[in-house]
VOGU-3710 file (C-alpha; in Angstrom, 3 decimals, decimal comma):
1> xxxxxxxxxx> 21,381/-17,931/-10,773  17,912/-16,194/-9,869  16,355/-12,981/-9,937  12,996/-12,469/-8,384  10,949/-9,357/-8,317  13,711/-7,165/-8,217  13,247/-3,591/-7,677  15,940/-0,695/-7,051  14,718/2,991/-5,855  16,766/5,875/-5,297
11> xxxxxxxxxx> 16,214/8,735/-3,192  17,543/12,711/-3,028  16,530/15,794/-0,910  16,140/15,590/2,790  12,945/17,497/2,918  11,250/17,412/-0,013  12,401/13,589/-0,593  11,919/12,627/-4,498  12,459/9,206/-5,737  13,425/7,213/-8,904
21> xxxxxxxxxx> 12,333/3,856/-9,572  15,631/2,526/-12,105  14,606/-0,916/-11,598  11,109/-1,902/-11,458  9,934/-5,579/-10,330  11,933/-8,008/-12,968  12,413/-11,519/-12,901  15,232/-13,483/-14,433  17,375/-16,784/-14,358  20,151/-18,218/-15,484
31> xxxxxxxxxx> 19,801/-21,949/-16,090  23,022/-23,670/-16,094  21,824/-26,873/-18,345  20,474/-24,262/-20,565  22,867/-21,936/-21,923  21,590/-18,135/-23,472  22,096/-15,545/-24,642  19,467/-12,676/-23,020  18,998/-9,507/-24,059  18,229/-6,825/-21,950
41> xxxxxxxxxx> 17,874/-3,855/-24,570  15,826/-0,349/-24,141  17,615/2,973/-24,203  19,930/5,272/-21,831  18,396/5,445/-18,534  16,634/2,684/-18,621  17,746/0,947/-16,026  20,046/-1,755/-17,788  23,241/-0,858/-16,307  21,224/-0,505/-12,650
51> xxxxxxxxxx> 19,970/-4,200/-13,352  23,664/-5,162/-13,983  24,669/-3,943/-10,848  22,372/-5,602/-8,480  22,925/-9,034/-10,774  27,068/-8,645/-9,832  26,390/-8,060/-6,199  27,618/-4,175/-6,583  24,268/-2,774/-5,429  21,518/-4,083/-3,208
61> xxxxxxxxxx> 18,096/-4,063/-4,500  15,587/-2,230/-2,466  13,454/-5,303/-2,879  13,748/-8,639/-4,337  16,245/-11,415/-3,884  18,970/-12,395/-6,007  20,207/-16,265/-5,438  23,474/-18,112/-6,841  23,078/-21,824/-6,663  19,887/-21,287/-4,583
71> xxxxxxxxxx> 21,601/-18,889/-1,920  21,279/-15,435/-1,501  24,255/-13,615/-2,666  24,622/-11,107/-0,010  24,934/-14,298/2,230  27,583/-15,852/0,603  31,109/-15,958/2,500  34,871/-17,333/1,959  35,168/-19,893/-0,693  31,465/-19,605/-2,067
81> xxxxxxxxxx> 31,440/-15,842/-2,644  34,973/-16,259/-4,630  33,181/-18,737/-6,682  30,426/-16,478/-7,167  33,150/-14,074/-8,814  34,757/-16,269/-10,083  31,513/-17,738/-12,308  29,833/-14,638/-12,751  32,250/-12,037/-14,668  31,508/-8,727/-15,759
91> xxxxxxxxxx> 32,318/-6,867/-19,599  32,007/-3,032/-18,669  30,723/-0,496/-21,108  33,903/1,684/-20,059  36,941/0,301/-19,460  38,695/2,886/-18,572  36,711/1,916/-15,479  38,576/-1,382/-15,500  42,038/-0,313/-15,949  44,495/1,273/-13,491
101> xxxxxxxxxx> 46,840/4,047/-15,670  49,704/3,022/-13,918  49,783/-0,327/-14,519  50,606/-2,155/-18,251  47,493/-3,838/-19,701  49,033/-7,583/-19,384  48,317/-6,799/-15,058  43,791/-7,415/-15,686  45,131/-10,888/-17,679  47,554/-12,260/-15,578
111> xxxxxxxxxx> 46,257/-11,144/-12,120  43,142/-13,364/-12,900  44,993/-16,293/-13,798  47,110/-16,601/-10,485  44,109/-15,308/-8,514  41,951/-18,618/-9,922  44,439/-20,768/-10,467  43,407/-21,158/-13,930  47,585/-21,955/-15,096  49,724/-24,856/-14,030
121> xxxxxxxxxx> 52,846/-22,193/-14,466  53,715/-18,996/-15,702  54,209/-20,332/-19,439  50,801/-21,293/-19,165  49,464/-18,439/-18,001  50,837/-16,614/-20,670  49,867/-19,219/-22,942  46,180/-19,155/-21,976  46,593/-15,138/-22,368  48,048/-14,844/-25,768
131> xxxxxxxxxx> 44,869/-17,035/-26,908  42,255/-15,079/-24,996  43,654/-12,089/-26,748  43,523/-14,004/-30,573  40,389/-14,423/-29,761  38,966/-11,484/-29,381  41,241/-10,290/-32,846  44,079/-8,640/-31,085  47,375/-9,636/-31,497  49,704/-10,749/-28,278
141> xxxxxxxxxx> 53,077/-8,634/-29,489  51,355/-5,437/-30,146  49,128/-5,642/-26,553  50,807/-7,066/-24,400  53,734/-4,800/-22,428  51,766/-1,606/-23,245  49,938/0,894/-20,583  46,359/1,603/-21,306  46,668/4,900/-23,083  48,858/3,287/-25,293
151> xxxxxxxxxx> 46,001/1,379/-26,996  42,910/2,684/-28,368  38,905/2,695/-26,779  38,263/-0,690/-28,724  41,597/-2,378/-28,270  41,127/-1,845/-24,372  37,694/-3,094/-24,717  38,475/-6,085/-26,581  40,503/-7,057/-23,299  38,384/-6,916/-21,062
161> xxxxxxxxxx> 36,449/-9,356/-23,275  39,154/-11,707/-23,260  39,736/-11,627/-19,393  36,243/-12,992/-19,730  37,129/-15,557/-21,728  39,827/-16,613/-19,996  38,304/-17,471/-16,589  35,569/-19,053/-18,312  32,962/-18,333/-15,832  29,277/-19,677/-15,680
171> xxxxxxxxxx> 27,788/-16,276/-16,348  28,823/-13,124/-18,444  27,074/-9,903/-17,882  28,161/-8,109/-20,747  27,322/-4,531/-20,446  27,810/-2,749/-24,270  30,736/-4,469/-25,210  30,670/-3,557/-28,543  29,649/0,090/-28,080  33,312/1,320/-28,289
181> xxxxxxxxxx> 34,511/-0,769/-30,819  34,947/-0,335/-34,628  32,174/-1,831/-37,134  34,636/-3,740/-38,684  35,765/-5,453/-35,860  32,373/-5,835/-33,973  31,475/-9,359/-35,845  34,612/-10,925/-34,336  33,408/-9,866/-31,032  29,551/-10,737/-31,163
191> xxxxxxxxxx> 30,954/-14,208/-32,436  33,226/-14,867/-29,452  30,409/-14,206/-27,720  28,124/-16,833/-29,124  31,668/-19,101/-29,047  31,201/-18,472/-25,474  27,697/-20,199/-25,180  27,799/-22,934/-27,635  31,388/-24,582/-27,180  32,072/-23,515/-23,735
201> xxxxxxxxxx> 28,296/-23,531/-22,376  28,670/-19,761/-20,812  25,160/-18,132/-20,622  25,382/-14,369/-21,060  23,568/-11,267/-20,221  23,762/-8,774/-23,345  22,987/-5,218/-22,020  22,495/-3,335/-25,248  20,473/-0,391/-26,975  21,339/-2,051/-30,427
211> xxxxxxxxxx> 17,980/-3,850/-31,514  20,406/-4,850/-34,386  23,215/-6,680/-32,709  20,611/-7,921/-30,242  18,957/-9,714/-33,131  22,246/-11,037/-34,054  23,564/-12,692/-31,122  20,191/-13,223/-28,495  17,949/-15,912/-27,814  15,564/-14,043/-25,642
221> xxxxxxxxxx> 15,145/-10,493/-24,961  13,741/-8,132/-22,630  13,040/-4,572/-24,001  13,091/-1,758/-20,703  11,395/1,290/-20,384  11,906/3,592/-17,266  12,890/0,238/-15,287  10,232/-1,927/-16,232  9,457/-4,415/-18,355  7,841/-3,726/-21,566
231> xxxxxxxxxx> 7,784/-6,670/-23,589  9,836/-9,951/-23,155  10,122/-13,196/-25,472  11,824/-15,135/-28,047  14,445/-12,289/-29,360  13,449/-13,014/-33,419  9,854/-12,262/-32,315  10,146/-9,372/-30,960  12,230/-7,876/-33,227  10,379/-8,876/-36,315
241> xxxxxxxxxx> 7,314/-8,411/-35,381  7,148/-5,872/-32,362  3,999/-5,583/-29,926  4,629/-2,985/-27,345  4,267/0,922/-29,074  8,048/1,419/-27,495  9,081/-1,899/-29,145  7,667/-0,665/-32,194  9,362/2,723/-31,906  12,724/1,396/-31,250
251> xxxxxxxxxx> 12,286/-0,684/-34,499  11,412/1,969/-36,602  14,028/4,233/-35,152  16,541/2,517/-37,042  17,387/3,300/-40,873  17,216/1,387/-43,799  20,099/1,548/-45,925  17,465/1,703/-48,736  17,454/5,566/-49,880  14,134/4,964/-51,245
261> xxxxxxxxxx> 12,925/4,064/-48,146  11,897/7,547/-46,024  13,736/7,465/-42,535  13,202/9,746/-39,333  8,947/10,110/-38,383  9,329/7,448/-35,816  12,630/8,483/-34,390  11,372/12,029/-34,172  8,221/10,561/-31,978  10,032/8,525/-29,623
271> xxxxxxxxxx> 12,753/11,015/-29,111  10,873/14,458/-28,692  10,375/15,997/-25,673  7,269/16,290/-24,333  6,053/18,645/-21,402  3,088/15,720/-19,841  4,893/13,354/-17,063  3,706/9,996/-16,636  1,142/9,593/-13,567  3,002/7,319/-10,266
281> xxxxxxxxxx> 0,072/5,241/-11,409  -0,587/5,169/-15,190  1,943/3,481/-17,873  5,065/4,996/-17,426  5,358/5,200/-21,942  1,899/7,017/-22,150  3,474/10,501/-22,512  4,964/9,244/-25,710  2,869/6,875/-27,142  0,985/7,274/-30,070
291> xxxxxxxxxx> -1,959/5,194/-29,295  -2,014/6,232/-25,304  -5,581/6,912/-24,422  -7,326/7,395/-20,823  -6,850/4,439/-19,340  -3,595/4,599/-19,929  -2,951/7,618/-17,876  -4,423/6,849/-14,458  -3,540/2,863/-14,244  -0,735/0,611/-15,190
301> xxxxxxxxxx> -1,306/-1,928/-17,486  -0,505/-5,953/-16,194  1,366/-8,348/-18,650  -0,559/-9,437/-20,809  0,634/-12,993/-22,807  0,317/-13,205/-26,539  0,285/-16,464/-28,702  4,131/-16,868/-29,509  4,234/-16,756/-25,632  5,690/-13,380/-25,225
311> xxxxxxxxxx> 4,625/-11,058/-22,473  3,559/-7,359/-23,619  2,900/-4,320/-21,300  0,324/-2,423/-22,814  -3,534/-2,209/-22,745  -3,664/-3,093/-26,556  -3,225/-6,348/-25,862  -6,150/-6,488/-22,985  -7,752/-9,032/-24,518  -5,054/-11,747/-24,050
321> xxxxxxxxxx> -4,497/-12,999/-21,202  -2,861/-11,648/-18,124  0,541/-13,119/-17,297  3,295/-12,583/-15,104  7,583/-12,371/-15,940  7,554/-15,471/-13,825  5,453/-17,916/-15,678  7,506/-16,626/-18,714  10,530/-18,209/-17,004  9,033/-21,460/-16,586
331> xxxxxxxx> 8,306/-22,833/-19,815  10,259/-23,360/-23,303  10,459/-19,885/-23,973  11,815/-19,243/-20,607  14,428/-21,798/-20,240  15,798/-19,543/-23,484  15,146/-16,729/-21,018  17,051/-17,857/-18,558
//
């Protein structure tokens, strides 16, 4: 699965016509000899979920091609658009999006497993079931039979994370699956997920704005900001030792538990308001970055790629080289990319 220079724009007013870029020229790809774990991480509004979208074939890019086994997917038919469902399965941040009230919570398990043909008979199915839901740490007897108020935020998310497992599908886009669910319980999730990838060779998209469990389940991670790229590489690189001023920000915006350790300067920064706007031609982070200076306001700044093979945004780094998100995808680093 491929992503080329995809971009998504979207448009209000008939008159005065304003637009917002959610999704600004990224690359990807999802190698299936190589199995990841990516990160796509920044905060709310973004562009994450956006990206998600176009990757599941909900939305159209404005620009840019996405290809599943070297086809486009918007020209996929019959059997090899059910296989493109079939191998490339979604984990929703909400799922109350994914469950219908009137229906008891066993109906998004089983209907998958006749739909696929994953079960050689019902006891099968059920089989197959009762271990998705083990695990993901919830137990068959008190699930099973039950209508979706009936369980709480994390239980229902938990399930949709084991209808994942069960089809065992090529791809995962996993969209905050953890968001909703309990501290205690978010371990057994983030390890299913990297069960996923190592015994059943699943790569997975991990849409998060948790630097933390990023670090603890990613191989490679890119870090948005207003739809673009900021700053993409190995995922223990970036986090440790952060390039891009947003990167940086991000970092520090999460506390310590040392009380000796003073918490809060860099969170205020990156989440004031502030009354400048970004110029449609200067870096879209200048407004809030502590080191912005001219240049930054009246032109974008390319790539730029830094000795760990990371790519970096921002005119700080002007006197690496210039790279591009594809070259990033095409050497060791990328193939963890991908």
């Amino acid at each position: 699965m491929e992503a080329d220079h995809l971009t998504r724009v979207f448009s209000r007013g008939l008159i005065n016509k304003v637009e917002n870029v959610a999704v600004n020229d990224i690359s990807l790809r999802i190698d299936d000899e190589n199995p990841s774990i990516t990160v796509i991480a920044g905060e709310s509004g973004s562009g994450k979920t956006t990206l998600a979208s176009m990757l599941l074939g909900f939305m159209r890019p404005t620009s840019g091609e996405i290809r599943y086994q070297g086809r486009d997917i918007y020209s996929l038919k019959g059997g090899d658009w059910r296989a493109f469902r079939r191998n490339v399965q979604p984990i929703f941040q909400d799922p109350f999006e994914v469950f219908n009230p009137v229906y008891r919570v066993d109906r998004i398990l089983t209907l998958p497993a006749r739909l696929y043909n994953i079960a050689e008979s019902e006891e099968h199915a059920m089989e197959l079931v009762e271990g998705a839901l083990r695990e993901v740490g919830l137990r068959p007897a008190e699930t099973m039979g039950r209508f979706p108020h009936q369980l709480s935020g994390g239980q229902r998310q938990r399930i949709t994370v084991a209808r994942a497992f069960l089809l065992k599908p090529k791809v995962i886009i996993a969209d905050e699956p953890v968001s909703m669910i309990d501290a205690s319980l978010r371990a057994t999730v983030l390890e299913s997920l990297r069960e996923l990838k190592t015994e059943l060779g699943i790569s997975i998209i991990y849409i998060t704005h948790d630097l933390t469990t990023a670090y603890q389940v990613g191989d490679a991670i890119y870090v948005l900001y207003k739809g673009s790229v900021v700053e993409a590489g190995n995922v223990e690189d970036v986090v440790q030792e952060p390039s891009h001023p947003y990167t940086q920000l991000l970092m520090g915006s999460i506390p310590v538990p040392d009380p000796r350790v003073p918490w809060g300067e860099n969170f205020a920064q990156i989440s004031s308001d502030d009354e400048r706007e970004a110029s449609a031609r200067g870096c879209a982070f200048a407004p809030r970055c502590p080191h912005a200076f001219e240049r930054c306001e009246i032109e974008s700044p390319p790539h730029y790629r830094l000795e760990d093979g990371r790519a970096v945004k921002c005119f700080l780094n002007e006197d690496r080289p210039i790279t591009h998100l594809d070259s990033l995808l095409s050497d060791d680093l990328g193939s963890n990319t991908a």
